[in-house]
C-alpha positions, 0 to 999 in steps of 0.5 A: 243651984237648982237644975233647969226642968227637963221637958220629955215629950213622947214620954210613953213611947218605945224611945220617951220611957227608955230616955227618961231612964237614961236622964235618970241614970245620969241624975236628973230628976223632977222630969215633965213628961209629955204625951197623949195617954194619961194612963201610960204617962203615969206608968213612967211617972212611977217608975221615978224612985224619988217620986218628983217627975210630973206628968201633962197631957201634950200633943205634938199636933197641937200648939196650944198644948204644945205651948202649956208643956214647954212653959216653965222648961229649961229644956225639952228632949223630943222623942215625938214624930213623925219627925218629917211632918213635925220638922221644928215644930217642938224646936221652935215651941221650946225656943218661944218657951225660952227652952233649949231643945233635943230632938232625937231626930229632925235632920235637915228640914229641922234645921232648915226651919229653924235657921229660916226664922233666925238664928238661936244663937241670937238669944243663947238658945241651943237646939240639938238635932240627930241627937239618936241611933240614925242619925246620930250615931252612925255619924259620931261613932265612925269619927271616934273610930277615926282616932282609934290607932289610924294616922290617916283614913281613906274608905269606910264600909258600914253596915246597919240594922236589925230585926224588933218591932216598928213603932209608928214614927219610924214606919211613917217617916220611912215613907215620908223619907222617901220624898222628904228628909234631906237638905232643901227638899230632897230625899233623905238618901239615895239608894245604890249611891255611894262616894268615889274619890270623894264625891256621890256617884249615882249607881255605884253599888248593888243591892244583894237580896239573900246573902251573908254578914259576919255581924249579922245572924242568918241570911240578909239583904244589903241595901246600897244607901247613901244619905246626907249624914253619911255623905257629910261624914265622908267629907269630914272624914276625908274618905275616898271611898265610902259604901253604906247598907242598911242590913234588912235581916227579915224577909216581909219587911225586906218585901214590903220595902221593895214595893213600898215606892210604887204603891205610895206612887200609885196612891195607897193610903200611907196609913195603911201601908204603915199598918203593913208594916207594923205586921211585916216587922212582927212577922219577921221577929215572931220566934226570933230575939230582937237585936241592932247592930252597927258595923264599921270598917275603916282602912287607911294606914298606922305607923305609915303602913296600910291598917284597918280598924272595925267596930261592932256595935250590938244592942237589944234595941235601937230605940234605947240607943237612940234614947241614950244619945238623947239623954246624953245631949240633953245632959252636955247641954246642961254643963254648956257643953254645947255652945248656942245655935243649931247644931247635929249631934254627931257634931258636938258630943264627945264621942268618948263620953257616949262610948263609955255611957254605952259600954257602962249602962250596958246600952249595947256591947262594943267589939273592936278589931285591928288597929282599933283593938290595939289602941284600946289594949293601950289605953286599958293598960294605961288606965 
């Protein structure tokens, strides 16, 4: 039988060219990419050793390309942004098409959309959202952290980011996060929030500005941040407690942060400020190794007695982790893993298949403690 085409839009982009290798690693072939630049979509177009993917012009922005790219597509993975002015505009051209869809972001307000014009399931169709790093991961693979050597959990403390380059979707949906991304309207996060006895608590944490983690290298500023992804997991995991930070190890993005919500409130130009932050980020890594980490810490008990368990993601980069969980979805939708309708990814993709696609692609490097140590020492002897 012959595999549904695969659509990638964004083709040529930092999370596009990672995820169309990852689609390849995983056997899928004869690719359609999508993008704005001919010349760059040709560059990936080569790197394709049975020579099959195709490449067309497409711009998110504009329906009638839209339309041409996802005419003929069993699927379409999304890496295009910025994904809070797109919201389900891919979605909803893939699904017009006949077309499953992956984005690698979409959230909320994709949802949203997306239910409003009616259910997908209607017509077997399946939209995958938060298919990458954050969101995505930073919701599944606490869960699978859950299940490795814990009877019961009852706080989590996480800690997330990096230094590399800025790409333009995520320096624009940063800002247009700050008024947009969540559910009905809403922020996509709420900084200094966290969860108390299970419920967000406006103010709960702190933010340090100069200051010291095990997983991160050098000096960093911790950043309180709760979001609807990590208030979700809380009540999925049945937290008590839950304390989130976004980890700024560079100090120009870190200042451009702090003065980010006023200078959009008094008017400054969003592209411009983009711009800014382009400069920040390569200013902070000028010298320096690109890196992303993710850190997890769980407590709760083991054999009825109190334990922990902690996971320590590092990888080069958060656009290729976001590329593999894209990959990764695109591909469970095809086997009809993933049953028809809208859903997130951290929902329905089994976390022990993206911990070994991660530790056997070489994605990141996964490091384990506590009782989360202990199970995988089990489970490696058994194998």
């Amino acid at each position: 039988m012959t595999e549904p085409l695969i659509g990638v839009l964004g083709a040529s982009g930092a999370v596009g060219r990672a995820a169309v290798r990852e689609l390849r690693a995983l056997g899928h072939t004869g690719l359609r990419l999508g993008g704005r630049t001919a010349s760059a979509l040709s560059a990936v177009a080569e790197e394709d050793p049975t020579g099959r993917d195709e490449t067309v012009w497409a711009d998110a922005g504009a329906p009638d390309g839209l339309r041409a790219f996802t005419e003929g597509c069993g699927i379409v993975l999304n890496c295009a942004g910025p994904t809070y002015r797109l919201r389900a505009t891919v979605a909803s051209a893939a699904l017009a098409a006949g077309a499953d869809c992956v984005d690698v972001a979409g959230d909320d307000p994709a949802a949203e959309d997306l239910l409003d014009a009616g259910d997908p399931a209607r017509d077997g169709r399946t939209v995958v959202l938060s298919a990458g790093a954050l969101p995505g991961l930073s919701g599944l693979l606490p869960r699978w952290l859950a299940g490795q050597g814990l009877d019961r959990v009852a706080a989590l403390t996480a800690h997330c980011g990096g230094l590399e380059t800025c790409s333009p979707t995520v320096a624009h949906d940063l800002m247009l996060s700050l008024t947009s991304g969540g559910a009905d309207g809403a922020a996509y996060g709420e900084a200094l929030a966290a969860v108390r006895d299970g419920r967000r608590v406006p103010r709960a944490l702190r933010t340090a500005e100069d200051t010291e983690h095990h997983a991160f290298p050098g000096r960093v500023a911790l950043q309180p941040y709760l979001s609807g992804e990590s208030e979700r997991l809380a009540t999925v995991l049945g937290l008590d407690r839950l304390d989130w930070y976004n980890v700024h190890p560079g100090p120009a993005v870190r200042a451009l942060l702090n003065v980010l919500p006023g200078r959009l409130a008094a008017g400054d130009d969003p592209a411009e400020l983009a711009d800014r932050l382009f400069l920040a980020a390569d200013l902070d890594l000028a010298g320096r190794t690109p890196y992303y980490v993710m850190d997890f810490e769980l407590s709760g008990t083991a054999s009825g007695r109190p334990a922990t368990a902690g996971l320590t993601l590092r990888a080069a980069s958060s656009y290729r982790l976001t590329a593999a969980v894209g990959a990764l979805a695109v591909d469970a939708v095809l086997r009809a893993r993933v049953p028809a309708g809208v859903h997130f990814a951290r929902d329905v993709l089994d976390p022990d298949t993206v911990v070994r696609h991660l530790r056997g692609r070489g994605v990141a490097d996964l490091r384990l403690t506590g009782a989360a140590a202990d199970a995988d020492q089990v489970e490696e002897g058994v194998l």
